[in-house]
Phi, psi and omega in degrees: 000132191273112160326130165274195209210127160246043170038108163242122159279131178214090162295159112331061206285139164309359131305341151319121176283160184274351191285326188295300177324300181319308167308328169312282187308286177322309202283278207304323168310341239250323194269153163273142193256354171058270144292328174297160160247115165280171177203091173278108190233120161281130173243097185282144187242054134246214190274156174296341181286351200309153217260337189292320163311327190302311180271344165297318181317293175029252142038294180105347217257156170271135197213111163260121177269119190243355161057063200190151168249349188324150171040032179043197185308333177267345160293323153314301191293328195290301140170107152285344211272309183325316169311252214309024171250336175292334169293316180082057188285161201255345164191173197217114167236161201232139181204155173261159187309317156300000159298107190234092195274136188305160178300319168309326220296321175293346164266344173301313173278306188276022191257336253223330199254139183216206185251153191083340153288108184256007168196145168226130196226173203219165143338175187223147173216087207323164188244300208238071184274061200285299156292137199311315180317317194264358275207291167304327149294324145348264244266317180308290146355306139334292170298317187281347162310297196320282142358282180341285189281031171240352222286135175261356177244117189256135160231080210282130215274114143108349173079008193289139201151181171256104217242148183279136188289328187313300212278302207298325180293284130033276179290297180078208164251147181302125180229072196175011171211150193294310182255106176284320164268018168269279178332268192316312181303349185267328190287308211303326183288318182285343148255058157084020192262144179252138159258127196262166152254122182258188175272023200235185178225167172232114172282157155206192165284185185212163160298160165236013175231164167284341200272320193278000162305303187297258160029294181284308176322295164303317168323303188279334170272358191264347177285332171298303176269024179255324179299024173268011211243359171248359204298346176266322187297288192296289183310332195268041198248337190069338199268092173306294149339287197302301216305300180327298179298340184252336176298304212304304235286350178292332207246286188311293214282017159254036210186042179266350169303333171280306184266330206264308185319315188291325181270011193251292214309294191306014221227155162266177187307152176285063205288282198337275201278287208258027165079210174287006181273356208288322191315287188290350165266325161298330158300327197275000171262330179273348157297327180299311182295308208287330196279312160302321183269006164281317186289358173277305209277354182278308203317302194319279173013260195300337185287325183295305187281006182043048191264148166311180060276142196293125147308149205186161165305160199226129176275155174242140178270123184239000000 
């Protein structure tokens, strides 16, 4: 009996340290695939001599070194999906090197995907809530689990998930825009297309400093205000929820010292479910809010002034 196959992508900023691969790999080698044959590839965007390709292969893992940056995380991912389509794969999941997906999760999401569904994805869950920073990231996270399933627009951060091959081959990614998965989730929606929520978690990481919080953040909002370029699109979708949901997430969430900040200040420490720790989450969320709105008004900043923003390494807790 021919196993169908499933395409796993995991792009590679050449910042990655190697001890962060190695874990990646093992743990993904690792999950049940259930029915599937996986076909695992890392698109590293160095070179092939890098001593880090050497070691994945190791592994057992499949590795393209494309010796390149083009088109950022969506040009990696683009392509990898060129590899992994010679397979003809029955489904395509996507993970970041900081992805620690529960062991169900890829039978769970692909349990999930039908026609009219381009992606199925789960909750999120901080890995290493160590620092007041990541601490805020927490609590976010929650709320965006929350959010989610009522959300008419899912926009799972990073496209990580399982994606139906049809739609990712079909579209592919935008490599010519900053948040390549805001970009694809908004096209996907705007011809009628779904995102599902499964029954599983994704751990991954979080920042632990303000800077790379701040970084990333301006990094998802200056990405945010290049989708206003669908805004015609998104209205002719008819799909009232999405126009709503998505106008929301364009709008509120550049203003959270406004909206948000005031209700956090009244709320007492998060004592009830998490003890004396309730103290530091309640700081690391009103330090968090304060930290989203420098990365909102630097984003406006730059965008307005059509200044770049950059990409960058991230630190990592191993």
């Amino acid at each position: 009996m021919v196993r169908k196959k499933i395409g796993v992508i995991i792009p590679v900023s050449v910042y990655e340290p190697s001890e962060t691969l190695v874990k990646s790999a093992t743990h993904l080698c690792n999950l049940d695939y259930g029915d599937f044959e996986p076909k695992i590839v890392y698109v590293f965007d160095g070179e092939e001599k890098d001593e880090r390709v050497l070691t994945l292969k190791k592994l057992g893992v499949d590795v393209l070194a494309r010796n390149t940056s083009r088109g950022r995380r969506a040009g990696a991912i683009n392509d990898g999906l060129k590899i992994i389509k010679k397979y003809r794969p029955a489904a395509i999941a996507i993970f970041d090197v900081d992805s620690r997906p529960s062991r169900d999760f890829v039978i769970k999401c692909a349990e999930r995907l039908e026609r009219g569904v381009y992606i199925s994805s789960s909750r999120r869950e901080v890995i290493n809530p160590f620092t007041l920073i990541a601490e805020g990231v927490f609590i976010e996270y929650k709320l965006i689990g929350y959010l989610l399933r009522k959300s008419g627009f899912r926009q799972f951060n990073g496209l990580i998930g399982v994606l139906n091959p049809e739609y990712i081959f079909r579209y592919r990614l935008n490599e010519n825009c900053l948040t390549e998965d805001a970009d694809f989730s908004t096209r996907m929606h705007a011809i009628g297309l779904r995102a599902e929520m499964c029954d599983s978690v994704l751990h991954e990481q979080a920042p632990i400093n303000a800077g790379d919080l701040v970084s990333q953040r301006k990094r998802w909002y200056y990405g945010g205000l290049e989708l206003w370029k669908y805004l015609g699109e998104v209205i002719r979708s008819g799909n009232f929820r999405f126009i709503f949901s998505w106008l929301l997430s364009l709008t509120l969430t550049y203003f959270p010292a406004i909206f948000f900040l005031p209700v956090v200040l009244t709320l007492p420490p998060l004592l009830v479910r998490y003890g004396f720790r309730g103290f530091r989450i309640h700081a690391g969320l009103i330090f968090h809010l304060v930290l989203l709105q420098i990365s909102s008004i630097s984003a406006l900043v730059a965008f307005l002034r059509k200044n770049k923003v950059e990409w960058g390494s991230i630190e990592r807790i191993e």
